[in-house]
MARLUM-981155 format. One record per residue: z, y, x of N, C-alpha, C in turn; residue in three letters. Coordinates in steps of 0.1 Angstrom, whole numbers, plus 5000, padded with zeros to 4 digits. Atoms other than C-alpha are relative to their C-alpha. Layout:
# residues N
ZYXZYXZYXAla...
This chain:
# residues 450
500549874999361442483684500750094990Unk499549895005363742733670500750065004Unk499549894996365443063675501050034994Unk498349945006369243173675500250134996Unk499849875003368043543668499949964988Unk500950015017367743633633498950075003Unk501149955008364943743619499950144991Unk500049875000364144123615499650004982Unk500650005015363344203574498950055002Unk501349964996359744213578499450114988Unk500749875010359444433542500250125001Unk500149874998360944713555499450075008Unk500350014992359244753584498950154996Unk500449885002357645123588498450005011Unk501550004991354045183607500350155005Unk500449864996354345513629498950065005Unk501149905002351345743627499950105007Unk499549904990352546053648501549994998Unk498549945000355846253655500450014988Unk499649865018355746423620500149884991Unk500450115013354546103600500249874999Unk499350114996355845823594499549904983Unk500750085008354245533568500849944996Unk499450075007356145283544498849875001Unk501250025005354044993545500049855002Unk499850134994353744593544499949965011Unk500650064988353044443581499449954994Unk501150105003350844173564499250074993Unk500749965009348844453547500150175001Unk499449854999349144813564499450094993Unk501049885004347645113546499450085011Unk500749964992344845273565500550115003Unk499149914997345845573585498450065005Unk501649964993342645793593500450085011Unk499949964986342445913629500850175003Unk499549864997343346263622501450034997Unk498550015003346546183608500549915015Unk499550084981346945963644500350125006Unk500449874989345546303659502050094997Unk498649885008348446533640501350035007Unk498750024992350946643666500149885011Unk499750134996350846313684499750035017Unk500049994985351046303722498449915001Unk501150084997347546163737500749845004Unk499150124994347945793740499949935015Unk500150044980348445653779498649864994Unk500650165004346545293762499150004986Unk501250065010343645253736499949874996Unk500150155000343644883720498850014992Unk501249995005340044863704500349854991Unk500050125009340744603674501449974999Unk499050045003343644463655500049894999Unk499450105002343844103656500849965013Unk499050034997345643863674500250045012Unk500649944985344443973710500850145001Unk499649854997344544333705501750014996Unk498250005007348244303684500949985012Unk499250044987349644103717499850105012Unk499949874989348044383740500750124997Unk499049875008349644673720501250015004Unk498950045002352844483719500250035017Unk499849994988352844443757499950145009Unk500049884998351844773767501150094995Unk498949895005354344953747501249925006Unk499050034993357144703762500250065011Unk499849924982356144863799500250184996Unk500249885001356545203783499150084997Unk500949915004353445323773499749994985Unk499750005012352445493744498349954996Unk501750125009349545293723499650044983Unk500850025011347245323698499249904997Unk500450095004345945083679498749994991Unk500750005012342645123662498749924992Unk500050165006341544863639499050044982Unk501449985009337944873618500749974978Unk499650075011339844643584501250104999Unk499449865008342144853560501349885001Unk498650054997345144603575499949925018Unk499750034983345944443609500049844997Unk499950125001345244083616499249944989Unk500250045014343343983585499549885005Unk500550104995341643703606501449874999Unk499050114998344843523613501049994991Unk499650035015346243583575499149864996Unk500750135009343243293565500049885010Unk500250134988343543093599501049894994Unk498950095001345042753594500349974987Unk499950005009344342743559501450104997Unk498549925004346943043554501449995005Unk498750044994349042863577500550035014Unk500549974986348142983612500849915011Unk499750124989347742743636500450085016Unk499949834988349542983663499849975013Unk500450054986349042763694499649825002Unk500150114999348742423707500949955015Unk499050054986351342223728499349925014Unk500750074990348742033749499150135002Unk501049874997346742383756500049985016Unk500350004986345142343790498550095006Unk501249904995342242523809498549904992Unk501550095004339742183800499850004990Unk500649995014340242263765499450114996Unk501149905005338042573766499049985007Unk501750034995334442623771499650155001Unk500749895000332142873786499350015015Unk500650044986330242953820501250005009Unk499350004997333142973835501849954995Unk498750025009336542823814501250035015Unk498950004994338842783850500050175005Unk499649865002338643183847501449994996Unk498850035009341743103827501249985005Unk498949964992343943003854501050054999Unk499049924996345543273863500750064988Unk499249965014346243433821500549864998Unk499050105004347843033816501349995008Unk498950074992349343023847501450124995Unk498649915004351343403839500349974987Unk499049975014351543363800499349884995Unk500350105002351043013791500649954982Unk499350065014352342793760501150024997Unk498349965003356142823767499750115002Unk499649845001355843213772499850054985Unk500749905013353643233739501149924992Unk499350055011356442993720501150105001Unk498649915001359343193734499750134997Unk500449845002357643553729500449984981Unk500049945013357243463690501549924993Unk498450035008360943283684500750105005Unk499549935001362143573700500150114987Unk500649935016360643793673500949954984Unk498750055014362843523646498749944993Unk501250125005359043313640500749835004Unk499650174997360742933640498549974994Unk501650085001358242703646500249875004Unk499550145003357442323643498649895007Unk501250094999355242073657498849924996Unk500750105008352541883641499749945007Unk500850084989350141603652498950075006Unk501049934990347941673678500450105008Unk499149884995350341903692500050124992Unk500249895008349442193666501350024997Unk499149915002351842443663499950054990Unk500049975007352642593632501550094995Unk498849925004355442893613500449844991Unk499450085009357942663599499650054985Unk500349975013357342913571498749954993Unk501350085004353942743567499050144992Unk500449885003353043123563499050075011Unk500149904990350743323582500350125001Unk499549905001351843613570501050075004Unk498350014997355543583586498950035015Unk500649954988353143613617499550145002Unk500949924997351043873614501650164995Unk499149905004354344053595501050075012Unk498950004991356943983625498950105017Unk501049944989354044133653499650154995Unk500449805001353544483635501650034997Unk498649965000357544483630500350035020Unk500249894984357744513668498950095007Unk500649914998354844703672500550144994Unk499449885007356944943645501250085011Unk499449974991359744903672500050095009Unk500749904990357845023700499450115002Unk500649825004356645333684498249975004Unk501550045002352845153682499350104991Unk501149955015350145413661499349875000Unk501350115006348245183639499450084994Unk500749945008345145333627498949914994Unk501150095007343545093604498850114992Unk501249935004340445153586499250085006Unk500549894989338845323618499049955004Unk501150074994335645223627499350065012Unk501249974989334245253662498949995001Unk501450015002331045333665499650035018Unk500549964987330745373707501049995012Unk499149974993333145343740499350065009Unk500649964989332045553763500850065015Unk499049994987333245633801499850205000Unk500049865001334046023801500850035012Unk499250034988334846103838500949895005Unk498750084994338345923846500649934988Unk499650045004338945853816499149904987Unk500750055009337445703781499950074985Unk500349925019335845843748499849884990Unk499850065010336345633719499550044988Unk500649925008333745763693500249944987Unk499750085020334645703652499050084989Unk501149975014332645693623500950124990Unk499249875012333546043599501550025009Unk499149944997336146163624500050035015Unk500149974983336546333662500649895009Unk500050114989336646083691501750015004Unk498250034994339845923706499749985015Unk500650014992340545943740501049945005Unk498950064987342745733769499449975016Unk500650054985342545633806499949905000Unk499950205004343345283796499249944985Unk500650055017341245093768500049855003Unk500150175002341644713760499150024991Unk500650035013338744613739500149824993Unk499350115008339844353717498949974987Unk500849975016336844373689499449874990Unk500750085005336344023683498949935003Unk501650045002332943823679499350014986Unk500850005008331143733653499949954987Unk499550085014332443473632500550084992Unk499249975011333643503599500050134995Unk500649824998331443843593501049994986Unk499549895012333343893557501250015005Unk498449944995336443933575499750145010Unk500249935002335044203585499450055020Unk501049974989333444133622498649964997Unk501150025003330444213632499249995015Unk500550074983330244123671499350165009Unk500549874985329644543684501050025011Unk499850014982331744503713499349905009Unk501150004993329144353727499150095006Unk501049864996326844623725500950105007Unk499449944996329644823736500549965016Unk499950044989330344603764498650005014Unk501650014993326444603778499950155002Unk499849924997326744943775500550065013Unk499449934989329444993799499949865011Unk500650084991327244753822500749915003Unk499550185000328544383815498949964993Unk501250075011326444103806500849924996Unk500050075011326543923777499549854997Unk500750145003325943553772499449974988Unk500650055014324143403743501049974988Unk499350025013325943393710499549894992Unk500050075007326143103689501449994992Unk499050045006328642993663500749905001Unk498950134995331542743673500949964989Unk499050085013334042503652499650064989Unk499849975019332342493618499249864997Unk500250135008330842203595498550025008Unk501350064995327442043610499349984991Unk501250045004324042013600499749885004Unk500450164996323041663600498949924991Unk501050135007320241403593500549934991Unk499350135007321641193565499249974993Unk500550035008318841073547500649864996Unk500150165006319740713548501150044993Unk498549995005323540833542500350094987Unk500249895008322541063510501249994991Unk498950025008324840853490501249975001Unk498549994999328240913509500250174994Unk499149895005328141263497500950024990Unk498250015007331541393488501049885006Unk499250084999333141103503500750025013Unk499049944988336341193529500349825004Unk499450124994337540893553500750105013Unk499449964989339540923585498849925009Unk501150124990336840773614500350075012Unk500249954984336140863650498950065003Unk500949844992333741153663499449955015Unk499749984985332241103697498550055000Unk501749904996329441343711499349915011Unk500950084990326841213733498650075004Unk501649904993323941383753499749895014Unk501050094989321541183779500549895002Unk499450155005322840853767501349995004Unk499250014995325840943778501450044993Unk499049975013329540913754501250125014Unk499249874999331541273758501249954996Unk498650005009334841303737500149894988Unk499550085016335841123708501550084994Unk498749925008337741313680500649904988Unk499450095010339841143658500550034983Unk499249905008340741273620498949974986Unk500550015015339541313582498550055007Unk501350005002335541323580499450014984Unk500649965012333541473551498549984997Unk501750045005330041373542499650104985Unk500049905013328541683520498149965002Unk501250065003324941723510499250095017Unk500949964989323941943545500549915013Unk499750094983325741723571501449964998Unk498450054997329341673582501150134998Unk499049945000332441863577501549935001Unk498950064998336041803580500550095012Unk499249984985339041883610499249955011Unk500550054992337241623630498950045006Unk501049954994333741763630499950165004Unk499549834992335242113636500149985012Unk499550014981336941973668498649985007Unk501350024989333341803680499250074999Unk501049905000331542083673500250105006Unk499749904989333142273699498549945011Unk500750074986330942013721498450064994Unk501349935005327842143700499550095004Unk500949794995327742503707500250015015Unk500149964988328442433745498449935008Unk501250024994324842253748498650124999Unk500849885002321942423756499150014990Unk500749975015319842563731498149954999Unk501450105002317142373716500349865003Unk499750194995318742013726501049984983Unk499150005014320241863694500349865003Unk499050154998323241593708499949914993Unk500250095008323741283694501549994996Unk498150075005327241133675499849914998Unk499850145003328540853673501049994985Unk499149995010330740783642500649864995Unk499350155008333140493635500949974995Unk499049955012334240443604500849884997Unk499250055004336740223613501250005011Unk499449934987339140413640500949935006Unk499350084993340840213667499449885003Unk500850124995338839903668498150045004Unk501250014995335639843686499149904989Unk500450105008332839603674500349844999Unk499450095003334639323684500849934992Unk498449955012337839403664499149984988Unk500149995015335939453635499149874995Unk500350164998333939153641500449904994Unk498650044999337138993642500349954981Unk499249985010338139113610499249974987Unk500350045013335139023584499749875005Unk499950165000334838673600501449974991Unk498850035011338138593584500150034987Unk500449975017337438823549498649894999Unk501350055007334338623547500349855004Unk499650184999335638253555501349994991Unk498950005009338438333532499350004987Unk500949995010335838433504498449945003Unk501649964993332238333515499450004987Unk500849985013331138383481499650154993Unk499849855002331838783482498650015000Unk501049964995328338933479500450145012Unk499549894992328339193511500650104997Unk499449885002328839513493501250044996Unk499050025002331839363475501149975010Unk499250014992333139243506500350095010Unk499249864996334039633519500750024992Unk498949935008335839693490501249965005Unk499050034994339239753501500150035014Unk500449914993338139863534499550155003Unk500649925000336040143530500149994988Unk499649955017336240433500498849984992Unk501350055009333740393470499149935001Unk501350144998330240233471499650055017Unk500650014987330240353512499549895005Unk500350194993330139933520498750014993Unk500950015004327039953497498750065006Unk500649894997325340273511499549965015Unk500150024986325940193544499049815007Unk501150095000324439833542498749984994Unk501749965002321439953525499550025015Unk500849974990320940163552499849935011Unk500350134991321039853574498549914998Unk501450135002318139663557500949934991Unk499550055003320939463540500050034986Unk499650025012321039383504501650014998Unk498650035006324639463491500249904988Unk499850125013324339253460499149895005Unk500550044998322539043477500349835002Unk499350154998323338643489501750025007Unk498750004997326938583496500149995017Unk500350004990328238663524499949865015Unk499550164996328838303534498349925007Unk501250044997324838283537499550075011Unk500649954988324538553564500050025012Unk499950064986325838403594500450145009Unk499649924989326938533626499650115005Unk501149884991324038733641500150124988Unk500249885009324038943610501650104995Unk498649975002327939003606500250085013Unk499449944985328339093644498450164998Unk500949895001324839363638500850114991Unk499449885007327139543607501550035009Unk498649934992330339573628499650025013Unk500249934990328539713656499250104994Unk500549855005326539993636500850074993Unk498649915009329940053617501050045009Unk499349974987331540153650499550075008Unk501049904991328740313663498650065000Unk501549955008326640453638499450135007Unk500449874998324540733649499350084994Unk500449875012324141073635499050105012Unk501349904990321141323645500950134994Unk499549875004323041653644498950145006Unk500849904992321041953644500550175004Unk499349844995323242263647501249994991Unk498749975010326542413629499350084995Unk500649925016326242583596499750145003Unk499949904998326442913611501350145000Unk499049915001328443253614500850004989Unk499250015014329643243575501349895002Unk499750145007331142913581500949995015Unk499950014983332142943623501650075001Unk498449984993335842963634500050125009Unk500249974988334943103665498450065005Unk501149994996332243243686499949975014Unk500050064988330943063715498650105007Unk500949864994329143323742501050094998Unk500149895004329743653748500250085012Unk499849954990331543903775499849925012Unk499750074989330643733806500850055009Unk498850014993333743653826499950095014Unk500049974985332043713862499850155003Unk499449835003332144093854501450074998Unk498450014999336244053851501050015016Unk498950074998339144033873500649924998Unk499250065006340743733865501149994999Unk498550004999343943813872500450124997Unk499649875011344144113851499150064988Unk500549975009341544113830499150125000Unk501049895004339944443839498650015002Unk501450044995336444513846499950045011Unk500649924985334644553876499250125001Unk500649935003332544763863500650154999Unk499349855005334845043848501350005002Unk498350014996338645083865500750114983Unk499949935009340245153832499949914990Unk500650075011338544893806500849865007Unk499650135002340244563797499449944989Unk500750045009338644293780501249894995Unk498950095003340844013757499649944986Unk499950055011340543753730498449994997Unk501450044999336943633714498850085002Unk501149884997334843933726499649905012Unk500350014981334943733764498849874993Unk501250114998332243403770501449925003Unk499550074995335243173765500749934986Unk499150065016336642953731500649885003Unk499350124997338642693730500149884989Unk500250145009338742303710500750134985Unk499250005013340242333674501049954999Unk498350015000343642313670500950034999Unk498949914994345142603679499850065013Unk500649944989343642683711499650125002Unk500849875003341942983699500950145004Unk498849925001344843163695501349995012Unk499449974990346743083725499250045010Unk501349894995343343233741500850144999Unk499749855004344243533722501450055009Unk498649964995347743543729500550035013Unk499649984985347643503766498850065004Unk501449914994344743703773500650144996Unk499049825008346344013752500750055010Unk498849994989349443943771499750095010Unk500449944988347643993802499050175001Unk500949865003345244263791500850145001Unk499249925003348344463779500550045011Unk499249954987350544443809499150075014Unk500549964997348044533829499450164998Unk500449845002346344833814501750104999Unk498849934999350244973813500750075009Unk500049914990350044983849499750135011Unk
């Protein structure tokens, strides 16, 4: 994955305001432009994008490619700030295995038709054209070679600078409303904006100090859509751990698998975190997509085995041999070297099992084959994710069957596009999220341009 263009100098890169005015100003950090300086001379815009992240950014972008002139107006006093912290600062910009079954919602094969026009190769080749080289990881996760997000969010307002994009950060909507043919865009401390075309792009709900706070919703219900139930998606779990009190702090790599009406879902694979409220880690991010898609008030079950790739056979297997090589080990000692700290201790407490107790040479078969089948397929009582503060994503929201799916508009209002985590649709952890955004934008953009 790399690109034969170069790479545009993302520091000079200028934000245009009107005809008359013209801004100096980071892409990874624009200075706010208040509406009346948008207003100042400026032709009305053909396109409205309601929100600057990664959604709205890619609808902007697209729309001004077809010719139309766009505004961009964006609540945070920069553009993108969500996808500056994504990825640990590294933004996980897509995912190579990205398919329709890795999102969730009342409807996920909505999706179709935005994969089938602007899928994974469109979204890798759109941003190496831009001069973003990019690199593979495990799990398919895509990543800036520069291991920067900021080369992202920089290189997306340098062609939005191209295209003669207004960015009005720091603008806060307070209303969209349908005004005849066309749309009123009402702002907090300044006179309304107005277009025939509006993407609303506003987000959900996660990650309120970034500075959502989930009112395109209300703005959407308004202009007569319904709304699904909100909950918070991909973040650390609430969990039962009394017996397990004393793995907290302790990271392993293990295996994840959700389970509802006795029945085993997914299994995730990856580092695992034991804190004092539940689980955390990549892994319990990923299965906690499967969390917020149950219904509410049911609290699934996990499986967790902390010894990934073998069954209880396998592992069976493997302390018959440690324990006929040693049968003198007491149990607890005979994890060491397997498993991190006193887990081998903790975990056979919570068996019934004495860890300092008689060697293991004394406790026979039946009892050897009972720990390497609850260390393979221990079970956790999870009772929800941590919440919004803590939530990647928001699971719920615009429902789809109020859309076009093959352009994104509404049914409702000829005019209004919806795009990115405002809709009732998220995708696993990994990178998914964001090729959501990116090809939903896409589509949102080319569309409203028509």
């Amino acid at each position: 994955m790399s690109s034969s263009r170069s790479s545009p100098s993302p520091t000079s890169a200028t934000i245009s305001t009107s005809p008359r005015s013209t801004t100096t100003a980071r892409p990874a950090s624009l200075e706010p432009q208040t509406p009346a300086r948008q207003a100042e001379g400026a032709p009305r815009p053909d396109v409205i994008v309601v929100g600057g992240g990664a959604a709205g950014m890619m609808a902007a972008i697209r729309a001004a490619e077809l010719g139309r002139r766009v505004l961009i107006l964006e609540k945070n006093p920069m553009l993108g700030r969500k996808v500056l912290v994504s990825g640990n600062g590294r933004c996980n910009i897509a995912n190579a295995g990205a398919r329709v079954e890795n999102f969730h919602g009342e409807n996920n094969r909505f999706l179709h038709s935005a994969f089938a026009r602007f899928g994974v190769g469109r979204t890798l080749e759109f941003f190496e054209e831009l001069g973003l080289v990019l690199k593979e990881e495990k799990l398919g996760r895509i990543f800036p070679v520069s291991n920067q997000a900021a080369s992202v969010v920089a290189l997306l307002a340098y062609r939005m600078e191209q295209l003669g994009v207004r960015v009005a950060c720091g603008t806060c909507v307070t209303g969209v409303e349908r005004e005849g043919t066309a749309f009123r865009i009402d702002l907090k401390n300044a006179p309304a904006a107005r277009a025939r075309r509006v993407v609303l792009a506003p987000g959900g709900k996660s990650f309120p100090k970034l500075g959502t706070t989930g009112d395109g919703y209300e703005w959407a219900r308004r202009l007569g859509h319904r709304v699904t139930e909100l909950h918070p998606a991909l973040a650390p779990m609430e969990a039962e751990l009394a017996r397990l009190h004393g793995l907290q702090g302790i990271r392993l790599e293990a295996e994840l698998t959700s389970k509802s009406g006795g029945k085993r879902h997914r299994t995730f694979r990856g580092d695992l975190l034991f804190t004092a409220y539940g689980l955390s880690g990549p892994t319990v991010l990923a299965a906690s997509a499967d969390l917020a898609t149950r219904p509410s008030g049911s609290h699934p079950g996990f499986e967790v085995n902390f010894f990934p790739g073998q069954d209880a056979a396998a592992l069976d297997a493997l302390l018959a041999r440690r324990w006929e090589a040693d049968p003198g080990r007491r149990p607890g000692f005979s994890f060491v070297g397997l498993l991190p700290g006193r887990m081998g201790h903790v975990l056979l407490e919570s068996l019934g099992i004495d860890p300092d107790g008689p060697p293991v040479g004394q406790l026979g078969g039946t009892a050897r084959r009972r720990i390497a089948e609850a260390l393979t397929r221990w079970e956790i009582r999870v009772w929800g994710c941590r919440g919004w503060d803590e939530a990647e994503v928001t699971a719920g929201g615009v429902a789809v069957d109020g859309l076009d799916p093959r352009t994104l508009e509404s049914k409702h209002c000829k005019g209004l596009y919806f795009c990115g985590e405002v809709l009732d649709i998220f995708g696993d952890w990994g990178g998914y999220n964001f090729q959501f955004a990116w090809s939903t934008g896409w589509i949102a953009g080319e569309e409203a341009a028509k």
